[in-house]
C-alpha positions in Angstrom: 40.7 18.8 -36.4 36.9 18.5 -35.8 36.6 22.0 -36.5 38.0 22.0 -40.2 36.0 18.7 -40.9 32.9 20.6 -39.9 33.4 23.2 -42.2 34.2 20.8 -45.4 31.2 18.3 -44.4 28.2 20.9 -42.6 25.6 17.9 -43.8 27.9 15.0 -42.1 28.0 16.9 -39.0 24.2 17.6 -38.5 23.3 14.2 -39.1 26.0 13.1 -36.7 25.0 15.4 -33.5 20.8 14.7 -34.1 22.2 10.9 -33.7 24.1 11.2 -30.4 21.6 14.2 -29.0 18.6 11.5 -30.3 20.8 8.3 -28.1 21.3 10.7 -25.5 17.3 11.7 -25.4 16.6 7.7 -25.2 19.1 7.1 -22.4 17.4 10.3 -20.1 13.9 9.1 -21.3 15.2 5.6 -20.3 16.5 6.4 -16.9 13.4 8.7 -16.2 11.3 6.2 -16.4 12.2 3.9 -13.8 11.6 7.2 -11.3 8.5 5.9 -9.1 5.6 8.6 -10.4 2.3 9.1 -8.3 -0.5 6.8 -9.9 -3.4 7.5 -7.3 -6.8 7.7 -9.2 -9.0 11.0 -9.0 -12.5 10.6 -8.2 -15.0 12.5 -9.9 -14.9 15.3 -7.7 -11.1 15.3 -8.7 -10.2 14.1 -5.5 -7.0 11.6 -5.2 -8.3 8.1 -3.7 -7.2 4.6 -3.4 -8.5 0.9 -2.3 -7.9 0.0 1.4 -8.9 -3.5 2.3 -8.9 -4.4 5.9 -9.1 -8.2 6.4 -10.4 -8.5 10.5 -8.3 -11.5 11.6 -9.1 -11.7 15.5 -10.1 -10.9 18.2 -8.7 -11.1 21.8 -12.0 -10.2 24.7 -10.9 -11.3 27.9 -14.1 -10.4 29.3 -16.5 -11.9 27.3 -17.6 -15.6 27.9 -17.1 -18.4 25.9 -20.4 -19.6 24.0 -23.2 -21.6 26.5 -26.1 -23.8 26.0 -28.9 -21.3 26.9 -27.0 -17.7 26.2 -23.9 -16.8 23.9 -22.5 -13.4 23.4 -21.4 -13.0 19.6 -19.0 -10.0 19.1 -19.0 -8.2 15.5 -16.7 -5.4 14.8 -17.6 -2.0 12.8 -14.7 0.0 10.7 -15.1 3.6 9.8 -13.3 5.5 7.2 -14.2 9.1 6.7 -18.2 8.8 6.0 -17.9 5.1 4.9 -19.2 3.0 7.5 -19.0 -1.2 7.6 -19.6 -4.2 9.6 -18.3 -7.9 9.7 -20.1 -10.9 10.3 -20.5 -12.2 13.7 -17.1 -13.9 14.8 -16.3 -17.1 15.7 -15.5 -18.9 19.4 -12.5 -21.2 18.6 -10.4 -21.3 21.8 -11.9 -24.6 22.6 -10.6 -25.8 18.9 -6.6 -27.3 18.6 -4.3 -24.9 17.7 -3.4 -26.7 14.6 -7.3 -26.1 13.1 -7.1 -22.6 14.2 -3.7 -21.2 13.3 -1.5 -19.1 16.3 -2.8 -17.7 19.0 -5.8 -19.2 19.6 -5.5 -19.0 23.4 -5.1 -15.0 23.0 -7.4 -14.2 19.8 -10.3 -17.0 20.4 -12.5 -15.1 18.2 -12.5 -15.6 14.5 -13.3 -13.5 11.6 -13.5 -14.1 8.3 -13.6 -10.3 6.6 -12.0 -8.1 4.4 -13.7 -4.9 4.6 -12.7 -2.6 1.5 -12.9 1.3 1.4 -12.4 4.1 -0.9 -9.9 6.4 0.7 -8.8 9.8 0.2 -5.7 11.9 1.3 -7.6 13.6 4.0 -8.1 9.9 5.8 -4.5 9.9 6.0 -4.1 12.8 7.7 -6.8 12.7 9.2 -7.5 10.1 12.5 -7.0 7.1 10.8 -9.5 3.5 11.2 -12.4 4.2 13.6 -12.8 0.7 15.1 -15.8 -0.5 17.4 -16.4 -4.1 18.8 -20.1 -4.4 20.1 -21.7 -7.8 20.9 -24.9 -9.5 20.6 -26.4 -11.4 23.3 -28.8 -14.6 22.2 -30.7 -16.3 24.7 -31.8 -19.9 23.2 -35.3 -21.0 25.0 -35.8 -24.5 23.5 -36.5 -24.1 19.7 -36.8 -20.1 20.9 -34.0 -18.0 20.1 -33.9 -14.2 21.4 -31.5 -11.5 20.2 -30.9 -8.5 22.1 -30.2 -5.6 21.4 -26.4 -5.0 20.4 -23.8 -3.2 23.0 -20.2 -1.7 22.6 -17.9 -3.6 24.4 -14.9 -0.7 23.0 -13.0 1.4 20.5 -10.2 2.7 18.9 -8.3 4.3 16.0 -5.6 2.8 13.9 -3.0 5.4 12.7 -2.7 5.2 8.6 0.2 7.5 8.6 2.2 6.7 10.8 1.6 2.9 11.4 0.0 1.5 8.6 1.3 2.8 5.0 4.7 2.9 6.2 5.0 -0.9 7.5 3.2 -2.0 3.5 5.4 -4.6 1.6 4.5 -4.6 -1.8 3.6 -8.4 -2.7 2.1 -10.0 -5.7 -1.4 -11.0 -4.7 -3.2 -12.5 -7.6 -1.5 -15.1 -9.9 -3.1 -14.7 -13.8 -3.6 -10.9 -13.9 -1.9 -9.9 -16.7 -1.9 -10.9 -20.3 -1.7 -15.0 -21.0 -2.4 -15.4 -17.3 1.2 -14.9 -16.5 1.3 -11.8 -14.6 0.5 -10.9 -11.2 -1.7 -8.2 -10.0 0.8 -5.8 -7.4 -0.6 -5.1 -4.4 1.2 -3.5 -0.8 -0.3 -5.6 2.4 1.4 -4.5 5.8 1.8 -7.0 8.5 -0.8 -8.0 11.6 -1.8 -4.6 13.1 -3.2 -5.4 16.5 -5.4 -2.8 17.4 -6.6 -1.9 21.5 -9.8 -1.0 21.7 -10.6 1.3 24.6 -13.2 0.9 27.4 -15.8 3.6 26.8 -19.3 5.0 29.0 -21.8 1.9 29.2 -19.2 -0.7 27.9 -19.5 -4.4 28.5 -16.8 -6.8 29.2 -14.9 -4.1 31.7 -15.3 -5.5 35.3 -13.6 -2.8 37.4 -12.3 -0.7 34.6 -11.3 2.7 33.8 -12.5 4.8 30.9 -9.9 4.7 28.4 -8.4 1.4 29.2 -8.0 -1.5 26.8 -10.6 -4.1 27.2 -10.1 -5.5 24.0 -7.6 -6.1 20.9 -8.4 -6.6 17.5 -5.8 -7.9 14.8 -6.1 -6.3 11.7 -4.3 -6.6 8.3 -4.3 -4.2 5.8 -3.4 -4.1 1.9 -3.7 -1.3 -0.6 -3.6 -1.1 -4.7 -0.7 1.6 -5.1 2.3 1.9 -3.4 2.3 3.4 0.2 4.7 5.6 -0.7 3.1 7.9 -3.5 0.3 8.5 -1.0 2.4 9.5 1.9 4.3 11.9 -0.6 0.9 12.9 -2.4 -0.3 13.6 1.0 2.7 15.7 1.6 4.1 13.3 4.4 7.2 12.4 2.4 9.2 15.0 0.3 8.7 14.6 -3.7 11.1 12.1 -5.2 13.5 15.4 -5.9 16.3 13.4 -5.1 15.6 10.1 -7.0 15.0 12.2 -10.5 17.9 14.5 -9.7 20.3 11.1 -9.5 18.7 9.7 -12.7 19.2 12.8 -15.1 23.2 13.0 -13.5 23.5 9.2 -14.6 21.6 9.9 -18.3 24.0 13.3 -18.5 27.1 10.6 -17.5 26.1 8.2 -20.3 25.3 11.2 -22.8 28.8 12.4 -22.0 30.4 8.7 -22.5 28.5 8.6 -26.0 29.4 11.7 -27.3 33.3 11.5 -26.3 33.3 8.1 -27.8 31.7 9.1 -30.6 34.4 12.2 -31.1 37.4 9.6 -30.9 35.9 7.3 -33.3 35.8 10.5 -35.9 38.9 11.7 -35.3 40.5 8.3 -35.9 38.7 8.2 -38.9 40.0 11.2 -39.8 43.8 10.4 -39.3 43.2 7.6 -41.9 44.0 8.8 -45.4 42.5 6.3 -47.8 39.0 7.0 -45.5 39.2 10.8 -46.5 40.2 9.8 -49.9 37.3 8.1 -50.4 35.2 10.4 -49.1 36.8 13.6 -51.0 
């Protein structure tokens, strides 16, 4: 029956497939785009980076001494990322504060930062060794109105995994209230929980009384937050397979709705068909 009506009404028809094949072209378009895409920057060396902020929370150094009258020992930790190199401010002493003007954990973490060290990483940090962390301390001596600093020592260090612990234990959460247009959207961001960090006794460290090379002397609790999702740098990096299977399952649900448009789009013609006084009008 479709058939025959082609061949008396060639114009009707051709207007009538461009309209479904058009619907069915905005249904795949539709459905493709909700398939999470890459959206890492390239530098200008066409290299793929993204932000990584580190806030330094705490610091737990059971061998170093609470703050004196005459000498204090003032840790400060230093984060490196590739060839990027950074340093917080010294930290704090709070274990001698309540718990409920320092937060959790003050017993453990005494020492306090207040830090968010940001980088520009690349795909070969992620595979690479991750964070280089090192906690050195200063030691003031305070003479009267005299106050000497020596020189800096590493107390130890560490690496924090990216692949495997960091990016993979992101949340994405919605960090900054007023972002978008009219102040009512929110900027995206992926922040992972408190990474806490050992930091290994090395050759001429303080703060390890009877300690072996390699053995934590310190933890440091880190959190970490990035600008794109976790998950398009893992698979950029080649860590997770492409979203094969995700695009796959959206064109087989945009083929499904082209085929639901098209068959009702046959039985609404062919009812119109069977009805006389519609074909009389036409012919």
């Amino acid at each position: 029956l479709f058939t025959s009506f082609q061949l008396q009404f060639p114009g009707a028809c051709a207007m009538i497939q461009a309209a479904v094949a058009f619907s069915g072209g905005l249904a795949i378009a539709n459905q493709l785009e909700a398939v999470p895409l890459p959206k890492l920057r390239r530098a200008a060396d066409g290299a793929l980076n993204f932000k990584l902020s580190v806030r330094v929370v705490a610091a737990s150094v059971p061998g170093l001494a609470a703050p004196g009258l005459v000498s204090r020992q003032r840790p400060f930790l230093e984060a490196t990322l590739g060839t990027t190199r950074k340093e917080t401010e010294f930290a704090d002493f709070c274990g001698n504060l309540p718990q409920g003007e320092v937060g959790a954990c003050a017993a453990e973490c005494p020492w306090r930062f207040s830090d968010t060290l940001t980088f520009r990483a690349r795909l070969e940090d992620v595979l690479g060794p991750g964070l280089r962390v090192a906690l050195h301390v200063r030691q003031d001596v305070l003479l009267g109105p005299l106050q000497f600093e020596m020189r800096p020592a590493q107390v130890g260090e560490g690496t924090v995994d990216l692949r495997h612990r960091v990016l993979p234990a992101c949340a994405e959460e919605h960090i900054r209230p007023g972002a978008g247009a009219g102040g009512e959207g929110r900027a995206r961001g992926w922040v992972s929980p408190v990474v806490l960090a050992p930091l290994s006794h090395v050759r001429g460290g303080v703060c390890a009384t009877g300690g072996r090379l390699g053995e934590a002397v310190a933890h440091v609790a880190l959190v970490f937050s990035l600008d794109v999702d976790p998950e398009e740098v893992l698979t950029a990096a080649g860590v997770r397979p492409p979203a094969a299977k995700e695009v796959k399952e959206a064109v087989k649900a945009a083929g499904r709705k082209l085929d639901e448009r098209l068959d009702q789009g046959l039985d609404k013609f062919s009812r119109w068909l069977d009805s006389p006084s519609s074909l009389g009008d036409i012919v």
